[in-house]
MARPADO-404542 format. One line per 3 residues: their letters; for each residue x, y, z of C-alpha. Coordinates in steps of 0.2 Angstrom, whole numbers. Layout:
BEGIN
A> X/Y/Z; ...
% end
This chain:
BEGIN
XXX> -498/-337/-1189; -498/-351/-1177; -489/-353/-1161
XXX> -475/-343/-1166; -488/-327/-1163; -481/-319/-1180
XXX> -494/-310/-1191; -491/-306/-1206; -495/-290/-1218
XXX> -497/-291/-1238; -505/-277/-1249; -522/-280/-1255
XXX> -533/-272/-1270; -544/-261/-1263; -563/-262/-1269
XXX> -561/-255/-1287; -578/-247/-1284; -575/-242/-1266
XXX> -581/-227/-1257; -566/-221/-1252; -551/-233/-1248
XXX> -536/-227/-1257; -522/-243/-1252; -526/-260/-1243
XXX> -517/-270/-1229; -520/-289/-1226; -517/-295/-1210
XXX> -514/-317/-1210; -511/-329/-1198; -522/-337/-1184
XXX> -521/-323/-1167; -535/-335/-1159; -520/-347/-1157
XXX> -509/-335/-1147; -505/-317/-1143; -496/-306/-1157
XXX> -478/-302/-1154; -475/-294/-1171; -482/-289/-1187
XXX> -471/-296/-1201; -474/-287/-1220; -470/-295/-1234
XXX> -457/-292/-1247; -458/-273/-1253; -473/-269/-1242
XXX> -472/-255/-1231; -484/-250/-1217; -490/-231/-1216
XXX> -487/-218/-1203; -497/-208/-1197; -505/-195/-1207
XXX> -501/-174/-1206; -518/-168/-1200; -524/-151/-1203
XXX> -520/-140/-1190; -536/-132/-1186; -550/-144/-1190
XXX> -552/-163/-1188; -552/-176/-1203; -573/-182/-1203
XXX> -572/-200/-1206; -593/-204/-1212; -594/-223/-1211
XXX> -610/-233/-1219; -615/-249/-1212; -628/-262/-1212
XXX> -628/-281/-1206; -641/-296/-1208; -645/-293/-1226
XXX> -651/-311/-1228; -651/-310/-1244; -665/-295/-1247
XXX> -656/-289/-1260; -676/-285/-1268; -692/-292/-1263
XXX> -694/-304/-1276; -709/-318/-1282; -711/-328/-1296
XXX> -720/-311/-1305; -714/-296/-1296; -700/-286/-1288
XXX> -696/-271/-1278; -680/-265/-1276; -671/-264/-1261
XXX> -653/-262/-1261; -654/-251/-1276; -661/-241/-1261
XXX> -645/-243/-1251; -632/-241/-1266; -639/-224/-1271
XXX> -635/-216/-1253; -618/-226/-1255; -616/-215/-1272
XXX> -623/-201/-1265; -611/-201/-1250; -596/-205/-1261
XXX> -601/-188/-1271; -601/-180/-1257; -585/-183/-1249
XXX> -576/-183/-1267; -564/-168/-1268; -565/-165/-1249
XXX> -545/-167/-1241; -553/-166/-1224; -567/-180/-1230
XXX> -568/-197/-1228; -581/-213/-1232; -579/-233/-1228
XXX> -595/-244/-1233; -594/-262/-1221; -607/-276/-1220
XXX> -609/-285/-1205; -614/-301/-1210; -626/-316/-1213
XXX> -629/-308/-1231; -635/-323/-1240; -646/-334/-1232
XXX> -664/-334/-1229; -668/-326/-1246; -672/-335/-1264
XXX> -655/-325/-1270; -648/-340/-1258; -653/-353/-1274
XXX> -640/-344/-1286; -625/-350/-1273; -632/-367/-1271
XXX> -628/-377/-1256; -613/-386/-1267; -601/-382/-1280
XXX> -609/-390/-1293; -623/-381/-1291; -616/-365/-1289
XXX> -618/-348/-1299; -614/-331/-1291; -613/-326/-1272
XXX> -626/-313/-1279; -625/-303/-1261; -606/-301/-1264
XXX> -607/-298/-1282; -620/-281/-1276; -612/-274/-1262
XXX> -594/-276/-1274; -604/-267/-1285; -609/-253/-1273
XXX> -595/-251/-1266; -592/-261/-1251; -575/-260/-1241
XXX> -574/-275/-1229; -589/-286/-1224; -588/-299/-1208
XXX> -592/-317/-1209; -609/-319/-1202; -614/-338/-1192
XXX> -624/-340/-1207; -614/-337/-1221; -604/-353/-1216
XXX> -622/-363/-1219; -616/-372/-1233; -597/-373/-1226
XXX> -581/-363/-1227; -577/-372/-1245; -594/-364/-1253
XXX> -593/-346/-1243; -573/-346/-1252; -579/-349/-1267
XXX> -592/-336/-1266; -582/-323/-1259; -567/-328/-1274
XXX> -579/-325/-1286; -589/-310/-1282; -580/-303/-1265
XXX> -570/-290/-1272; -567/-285/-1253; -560/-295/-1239
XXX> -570/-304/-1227; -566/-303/-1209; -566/-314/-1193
XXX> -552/-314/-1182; -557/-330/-1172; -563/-340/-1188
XXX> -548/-354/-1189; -550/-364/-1203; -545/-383/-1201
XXX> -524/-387/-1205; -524/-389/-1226; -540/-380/-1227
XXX> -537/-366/-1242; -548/-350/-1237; -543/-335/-1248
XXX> -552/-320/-1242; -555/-322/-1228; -543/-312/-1215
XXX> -543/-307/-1195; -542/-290/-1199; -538/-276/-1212
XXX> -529/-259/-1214; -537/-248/-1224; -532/-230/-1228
XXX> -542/-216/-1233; -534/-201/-1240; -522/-204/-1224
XXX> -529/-211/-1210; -527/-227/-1206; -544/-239/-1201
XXX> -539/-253/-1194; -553/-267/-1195; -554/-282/-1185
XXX> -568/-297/-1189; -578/-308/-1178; -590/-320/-1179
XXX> -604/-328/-1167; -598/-347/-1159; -618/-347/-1159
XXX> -628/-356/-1172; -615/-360/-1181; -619/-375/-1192
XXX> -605/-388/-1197; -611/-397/-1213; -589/-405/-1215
XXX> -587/-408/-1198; -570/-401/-1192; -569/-390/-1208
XXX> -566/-374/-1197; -568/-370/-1180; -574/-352/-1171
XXX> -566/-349/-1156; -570/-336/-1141; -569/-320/-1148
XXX> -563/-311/-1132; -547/-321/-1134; -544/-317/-1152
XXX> -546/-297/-1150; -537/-299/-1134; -521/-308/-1145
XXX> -524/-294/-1158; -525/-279/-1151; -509/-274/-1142
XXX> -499/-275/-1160; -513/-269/-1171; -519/-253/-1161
XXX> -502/-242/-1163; -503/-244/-1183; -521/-237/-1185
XXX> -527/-218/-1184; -545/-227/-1179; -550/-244/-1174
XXX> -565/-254/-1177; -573/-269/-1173; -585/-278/-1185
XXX> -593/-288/-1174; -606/-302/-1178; -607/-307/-1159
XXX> -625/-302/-1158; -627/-283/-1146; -625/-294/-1127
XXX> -628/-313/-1120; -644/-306/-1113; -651/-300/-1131
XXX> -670/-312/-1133; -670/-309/-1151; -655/-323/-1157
XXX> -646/-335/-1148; -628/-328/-1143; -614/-339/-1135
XXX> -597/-331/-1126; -600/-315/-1127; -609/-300/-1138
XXX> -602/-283/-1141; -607/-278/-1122; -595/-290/-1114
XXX> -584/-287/-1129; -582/-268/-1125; -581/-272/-1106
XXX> -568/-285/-1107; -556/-272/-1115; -548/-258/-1109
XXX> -558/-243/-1108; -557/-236/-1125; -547/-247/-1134
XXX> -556/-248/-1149; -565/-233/-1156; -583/-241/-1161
XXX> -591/-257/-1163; -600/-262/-1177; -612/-275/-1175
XXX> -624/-288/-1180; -634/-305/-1177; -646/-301/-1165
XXX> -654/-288/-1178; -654/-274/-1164; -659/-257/-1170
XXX> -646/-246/-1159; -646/-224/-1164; -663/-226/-1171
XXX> -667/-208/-1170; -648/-201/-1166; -633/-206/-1154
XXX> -640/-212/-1139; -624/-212/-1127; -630/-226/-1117
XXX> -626/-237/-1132; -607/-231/-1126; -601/-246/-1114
XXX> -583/-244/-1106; -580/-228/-1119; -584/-240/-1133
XXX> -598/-234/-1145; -607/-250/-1153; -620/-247/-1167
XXX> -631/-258/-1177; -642/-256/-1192; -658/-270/-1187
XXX> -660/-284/-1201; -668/-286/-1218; -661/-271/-1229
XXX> -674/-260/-1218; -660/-247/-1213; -642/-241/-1216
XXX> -633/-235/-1201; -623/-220/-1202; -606/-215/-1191
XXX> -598/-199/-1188; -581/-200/-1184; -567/-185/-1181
XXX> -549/-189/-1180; -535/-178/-1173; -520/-180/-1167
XXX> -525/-181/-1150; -537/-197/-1155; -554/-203/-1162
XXX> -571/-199/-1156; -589/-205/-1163; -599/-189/-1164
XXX> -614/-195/-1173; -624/-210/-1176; -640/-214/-1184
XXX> -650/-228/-1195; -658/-221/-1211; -674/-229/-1214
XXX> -669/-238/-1232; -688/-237/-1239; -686/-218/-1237
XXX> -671/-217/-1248; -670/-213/-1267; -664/-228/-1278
XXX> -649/-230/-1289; -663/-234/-1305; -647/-236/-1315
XXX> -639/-248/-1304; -654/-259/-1302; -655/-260/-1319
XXX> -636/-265/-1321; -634/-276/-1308; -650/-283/-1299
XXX> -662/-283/-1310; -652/-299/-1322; -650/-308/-1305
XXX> -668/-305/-1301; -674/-314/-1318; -663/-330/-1315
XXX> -671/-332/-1298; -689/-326/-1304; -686/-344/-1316
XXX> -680/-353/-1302; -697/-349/-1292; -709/-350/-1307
XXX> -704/-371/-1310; -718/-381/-1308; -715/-397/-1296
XXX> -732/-405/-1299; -754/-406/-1295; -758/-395/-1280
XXX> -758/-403/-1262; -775/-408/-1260; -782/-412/-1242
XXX> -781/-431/-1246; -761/-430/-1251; -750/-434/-1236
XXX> -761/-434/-1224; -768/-414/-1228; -752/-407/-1233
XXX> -761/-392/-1238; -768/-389/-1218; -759/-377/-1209
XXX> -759/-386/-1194; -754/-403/-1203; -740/-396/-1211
XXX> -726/-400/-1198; -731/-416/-1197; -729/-415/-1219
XXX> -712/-408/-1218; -706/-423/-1204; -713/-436/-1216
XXX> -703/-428/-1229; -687/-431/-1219; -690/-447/-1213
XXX> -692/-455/-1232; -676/-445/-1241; -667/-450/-1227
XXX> -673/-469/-1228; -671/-465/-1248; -650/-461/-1244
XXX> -648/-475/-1233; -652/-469/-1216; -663/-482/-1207
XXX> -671/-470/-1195; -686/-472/-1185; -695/-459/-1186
XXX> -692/-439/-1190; -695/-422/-1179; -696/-404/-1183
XXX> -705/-387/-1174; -708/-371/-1179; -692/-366/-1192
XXX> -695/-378/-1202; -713/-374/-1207; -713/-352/-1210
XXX> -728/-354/-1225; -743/-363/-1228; -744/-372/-1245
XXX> -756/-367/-1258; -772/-380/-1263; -780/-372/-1276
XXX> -766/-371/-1292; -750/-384/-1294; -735/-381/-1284
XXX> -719/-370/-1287; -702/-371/-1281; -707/-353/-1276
XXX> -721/-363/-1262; -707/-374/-1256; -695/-360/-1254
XXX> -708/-348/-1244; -709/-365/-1232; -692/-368/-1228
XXX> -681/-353/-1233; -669/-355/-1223; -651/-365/-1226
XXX> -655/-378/-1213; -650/-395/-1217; -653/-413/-1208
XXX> -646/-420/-1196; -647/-436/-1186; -648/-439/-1168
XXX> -646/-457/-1158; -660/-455/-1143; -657/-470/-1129
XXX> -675/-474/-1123; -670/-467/-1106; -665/-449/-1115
XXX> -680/-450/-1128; -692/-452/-1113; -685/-434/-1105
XXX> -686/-427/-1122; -707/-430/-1122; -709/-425/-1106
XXX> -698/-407/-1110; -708/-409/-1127; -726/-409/-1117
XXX> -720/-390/-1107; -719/-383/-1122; -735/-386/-1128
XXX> -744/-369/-1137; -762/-372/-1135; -762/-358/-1151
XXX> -757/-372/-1163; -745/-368/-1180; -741/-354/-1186
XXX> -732/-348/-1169; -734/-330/-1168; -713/-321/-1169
XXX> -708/-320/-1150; -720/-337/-1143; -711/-349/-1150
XXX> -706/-364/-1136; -699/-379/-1148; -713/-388/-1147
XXX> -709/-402/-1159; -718/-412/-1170; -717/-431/-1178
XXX> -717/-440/-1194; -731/-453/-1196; -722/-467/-1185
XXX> -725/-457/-1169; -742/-449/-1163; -744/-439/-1149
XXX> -759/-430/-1139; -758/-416/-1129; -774/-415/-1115
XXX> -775/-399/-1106; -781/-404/-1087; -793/-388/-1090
XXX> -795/-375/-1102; -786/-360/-1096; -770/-370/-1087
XXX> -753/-364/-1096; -744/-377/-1106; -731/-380/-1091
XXX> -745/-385/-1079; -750/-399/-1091; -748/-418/-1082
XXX> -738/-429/-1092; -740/-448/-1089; -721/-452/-1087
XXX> -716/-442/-1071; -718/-459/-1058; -737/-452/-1053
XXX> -746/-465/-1064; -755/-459/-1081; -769/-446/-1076
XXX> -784/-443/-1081; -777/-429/-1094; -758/-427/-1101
XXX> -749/-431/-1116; -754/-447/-1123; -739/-455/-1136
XXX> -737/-471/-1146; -721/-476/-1156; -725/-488/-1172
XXX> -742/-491/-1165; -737/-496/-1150; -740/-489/-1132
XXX> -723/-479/-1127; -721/-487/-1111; -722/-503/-1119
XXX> -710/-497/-1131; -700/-491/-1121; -699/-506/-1108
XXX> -696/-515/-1124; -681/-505/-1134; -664/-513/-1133
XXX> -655/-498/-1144; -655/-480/-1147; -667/-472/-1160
XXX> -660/-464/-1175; -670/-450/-1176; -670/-436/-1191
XXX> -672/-416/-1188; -666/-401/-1194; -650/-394/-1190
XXX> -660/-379/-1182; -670/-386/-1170; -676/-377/-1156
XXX> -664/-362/-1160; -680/-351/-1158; -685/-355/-1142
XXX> -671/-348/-1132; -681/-333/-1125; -691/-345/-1120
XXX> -682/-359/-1111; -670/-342/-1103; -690/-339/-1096
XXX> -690/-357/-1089; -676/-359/-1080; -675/-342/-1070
XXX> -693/-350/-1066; -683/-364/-1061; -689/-377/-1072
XXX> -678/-390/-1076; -679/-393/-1097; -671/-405/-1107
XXX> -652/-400/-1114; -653/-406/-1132; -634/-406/-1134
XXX> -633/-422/-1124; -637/-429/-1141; -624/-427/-1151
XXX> -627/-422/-1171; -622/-431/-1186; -621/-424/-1204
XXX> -633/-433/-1218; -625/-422/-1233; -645/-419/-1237
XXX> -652/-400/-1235; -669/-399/-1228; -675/-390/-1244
XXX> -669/-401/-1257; -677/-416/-1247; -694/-407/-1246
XXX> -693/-404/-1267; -690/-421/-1270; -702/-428/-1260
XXX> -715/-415/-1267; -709/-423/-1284; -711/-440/-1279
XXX> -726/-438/-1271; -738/-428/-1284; -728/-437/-1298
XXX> -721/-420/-1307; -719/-422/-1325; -701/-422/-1332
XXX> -707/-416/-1346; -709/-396/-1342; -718/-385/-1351
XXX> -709/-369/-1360; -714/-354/-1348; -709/-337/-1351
XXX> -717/-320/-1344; -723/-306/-1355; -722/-286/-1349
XXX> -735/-278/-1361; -734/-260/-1363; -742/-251/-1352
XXX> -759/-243/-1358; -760/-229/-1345; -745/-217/-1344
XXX> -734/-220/-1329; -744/-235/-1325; -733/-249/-1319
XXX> -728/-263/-1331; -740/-279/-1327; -734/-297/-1332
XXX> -741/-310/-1340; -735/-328/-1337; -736/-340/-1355
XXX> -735/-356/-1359; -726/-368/-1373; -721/-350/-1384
XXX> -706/-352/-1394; -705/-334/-1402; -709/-314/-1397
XXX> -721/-314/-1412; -730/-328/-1406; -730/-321/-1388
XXX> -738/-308/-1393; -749/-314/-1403; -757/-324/-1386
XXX> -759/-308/-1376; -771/-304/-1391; -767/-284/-1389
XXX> -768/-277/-1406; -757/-269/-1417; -738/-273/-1415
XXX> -731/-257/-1422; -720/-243/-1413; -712/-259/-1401
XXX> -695/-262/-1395; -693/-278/-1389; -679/-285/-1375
XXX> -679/-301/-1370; -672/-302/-1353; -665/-283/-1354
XXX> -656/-287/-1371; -664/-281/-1386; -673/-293/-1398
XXX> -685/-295/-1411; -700/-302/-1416; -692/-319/-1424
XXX> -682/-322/-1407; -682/-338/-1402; -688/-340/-1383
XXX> -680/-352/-1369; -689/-356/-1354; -690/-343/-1339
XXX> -686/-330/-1353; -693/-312/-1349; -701/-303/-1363
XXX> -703/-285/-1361; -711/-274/-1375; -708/-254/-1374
XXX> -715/-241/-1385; -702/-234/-1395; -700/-214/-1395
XXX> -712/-207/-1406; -722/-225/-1406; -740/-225/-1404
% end
């Protein structure tokens, strides 16, 4: 649909697994550009009527949701795991088995987004198509059961090309944002404004949206998001008289005042108070990780007669939505979150599905990059309070190494989430745990003029507490690569970091304030002396954790630096991959790796968890085992990652080796 404000309706394939969708309805076409005057079906497709409802009770619609996954699929290391959406599939199964056989029962599973990133799961999609795997997210909640999902800010990291081949491959469910509009020739299967889907007769109608905030454009121009008020706004008049009950899945974040992400033209409050009262039936949210219904319905989460619900972040919980339909209309009864720890798991479907995607991520974790950081390497890598400074450097030379002459490098607080180990070599694992975030780099042209406001913001935001910043305190204070050295003097001991003198505000340089030089020299000289702009490498998430903070400030009235002055360009390089091969480069890693395997022994305690032992240069089980030093090899079945084996099997590196006693074994 462009301007001609036609949508258009084909039949999808509901989930094969799904909870209860019995038929499918796609909606295409682009209702960001232009109100809808008609809903067109394709050839052979016919819309339903309503459904014949039972005269003396109403049809219970239960509906499952969750949002800002991040990819906590399991808790998972380079040695261990614990389960966690095998926690949510089982209540999914459970659910499903409750409403099967009901007439006057009904079940929809939906995610609300950002389901990928920020989780090692993240490295079996790869931030390119050469590199990619599975969407392992997608391929578990197809698994469970899913129905529809929304596209998160997120789960565009990587692009709308590497989201769509994701979703192609694993999404066996649409994906859902009304105001998402990819660029003209851009292919996006999958991805749809909304859905119809119909559940032993009644018709949901879903509608997608997705946050304009932080949204990362790695192909400039691949996609736009536009203002989501004006996409439902298009949408609704055509789409509301062909549904029994109408949803939002909303990744707008719970309201524009919310301190816990960054939202940006509306949340679901100004969502529900821009429409008409009562036009949709609920709001499903996500992105600002809100827990909403935490012990119950709580009616003043109802704004303008629209109930809005969301389920935190993290796997933690599952929300839950009662809703009864009759002919008179649809009305939320019930609402709650389920605390997901406290909910039996689906063994059989973490064995089936997460636990093979767990062992290819345990392997990526486990490779080796090189010695361990020692205090002397890159000026103390190993330091806590020297690592920003180590992730900068790392920046500057990768960007220097693909061409990028910049003068120096920046980062704060997002880039740096874990210390680095100095007592055992490096793992991809460390690296990760540093910066396990999608975020990639991205270059910014400073005139000396904007540079010089940009220290003097830089000095406000000065945390006297140092690195790691506790959750909540983070201002975007930034540190520098090696070229540029900065000093922050506190005029007395107890003064707050916005009360510190800065030597560039026209008073002269004081006695104490922030002391800088650039290249070794003074920045005033250096500044007096610069005839052009400074290229200057950062993340591409810079300063997105300090919102709560800067809100703070400028209520306060104090005037802080706008950082989109400086306009971003795209390197291609992702933050992660640069810090790998500067580790690489620096601590000279061997290209020779050694064969590495794990080893689950059999337990010697009944019940006792399974324990694993990480080997080295093994080529067989028999020789394995023979390592572990553990005896007699008898009454053993062998399965080498969850197939079975024997004792001559050859071994591959990453392999896992688990040795069970056999029925009747000793």
């Amino acid at each position: 649909m462009g301007a001609d404000g036609i949508l258009y309706a084909s039949r999808g394939r509901p989930n094969p697994n799904s909870s209860g969708a019995d038929a499918l309805f796609l909606f295409q076409g682009t209702p960001a550009a232009a109100p809808v005057r008609a809903i067109v079906a394709a050839a052979g497709v016919t819309l339903p009527g309503p459904p014949d409802f039972a005269p003396d009770r109403p049809f219970r619609l239960r509906l499952l949701h969750f949002n800002d996954l991040h990819g906590r699929l399991a808790d998972v290391s380079e040695h261990a795991s614990t389960p966690v959406f095998a926690h949510l599939a089982g209540h999914i199964k459970r659910a499903r088995e409750d409403c099967a056989g009901q007439a006057d029962n009904g079940l929809l599973v939906f995610a609300g987004g950002d389901d990928l990133i920020g989780s090692p799961f993240a490295e079996l999609m790869g931030c390119r198509p050469n590199a990619f795997i599975c969407h392992p997210a997608y391929r578990l909640y197809a698994a469970a059961g899913v129905d529809a999902g929304a596209v998160g800010n997120h789960d565009l990291d990587w692009g709308l090309g590497m989201l769509a081949l994701g979703a192609g491959q694993d999404a066996a469910f649409p994906l859902l944002s009304a105001n998402l509009v990819p660029a003209a020739g851009t292919e996006a299967p999958g991805f749809y404004p909304a859905a119809l889907l119909v559940v032993k007769g009644i018709r949901v109608g879903v509608i997608g949206l997705t946050t304009p905030a932080e949204i990362k454009h790695v192909l400039p121009g691949e996609f736009a998001i536009t203002d989501p008020l004006v996409a439902v706004g298009n949408l609704l008049p055509a789409l509301r008289p062909l549904c029994d009950v109408l949803i939002v899945l909303s990744h707008l974040g719970y309201s524009l005042a919310s301190a816990s992400a960054v939202t940006a033209a509306a949340g679901d409050v100004e969502l529900a108070q821009a429409l008409p009262h009562g036009a949709v039936d609920l709001i499903i949210g996500g992105h600002t990780h809100s827990l909403l219904h935490e012990t119950g319905f709580d009616p003043t989460r109802r704004i303008n007669g629209i109930p809005i619900v969301q389920a935190g972040a993290g796997g933690r919980y599952l929300g839950e939505v009662v809703v009864d339909i009759t002919p008179a209309g649809a009305a939320v009864t019930e609402a709650r979150l389920h605390s997901v720890a406290a909910l039996a798991e689906d063994v059989a479907f973490g064995a089936l599905h997460v636990q093979p995607l767990t062992e290819r991520v345990q392997r990526v974790l486990g490779e080796s990059l090189g010695a361990a950081v020692q205090r002397a390497d890159a000026g103390g890598a190993g330091a806590k309070t020297e690592l920003p400074g180590f992730v900068a450097d790392a920046i500057a030379a990768r960007c220097r190494a693909a061409g990028f002459a910049v003068d120096f490098a920046l980062v704060d607080a997002s880039s740096v989430c874990a210390e680095l180990p100095t007592d055992r070599p490096l793992t991809f694992g460390d690296l990760f745990r540093l910066a396990p975030y999608a975020d990639s780099i991205v270059l910014r042209r400073f005139t000396p003029a904007q540079l010089r406001a940009f220290l003097d913001d830089n000095a406000l935001r000065y945390n006297p507490t140092g690195w790691p910043v506790a959750e909540g305190e983070e201002r975007g204070f930034v540190q520098f690569s090696r070229e540029v050295r900065c000093r922050v003097e506190m005029a007395a001991a107890n003064d707050p970091p916005r009360r510190c003198e800065y030597p560039f505000s026209g008073r002269g340089r004081p006695e104490k304030g922030y002391q800088c030089t650039i290249a070794g020299r003074d920045l005033e000289d250096e500044l007096a002396a610069r005839t052009r702009p400074y290229l200057v490498a950062c993340s591409s998430f810079l300063r997105q954790l300090a919102h709560g903070w800067e809100r703070e400030q400028r209520v306060a009235g104090v005037a802080l630096f706008d950082l989109h002055t400086v306009p971003e360009e795209q390197t291609g390089l992702a933050l992660r991959e640069a810090l790998v091969a500067h580790v690489r480069e620096l601590l000279g890693a061997s290209t020779e790796a050694k064969m590495i395997i794990y080893v689950e022994p059999p337990s010697l305690q009944s019940g006792a968890p399974p324990r694993r032992e990480r080997l080295e240069d093994v080529r067989t089980v028999a020789e394995a085992w023979a390592r572990l030093d553990l005896g007699q090899a008898s009454g053993l079945a062998v399965l080498v990652n969850g197939r079975l084996a024997d004792w001559r099997t050859e071994l591959r590196d990453g392999d896992v080796v688990r040795l069970l006693r056999a029925p009747g074994g000793g």
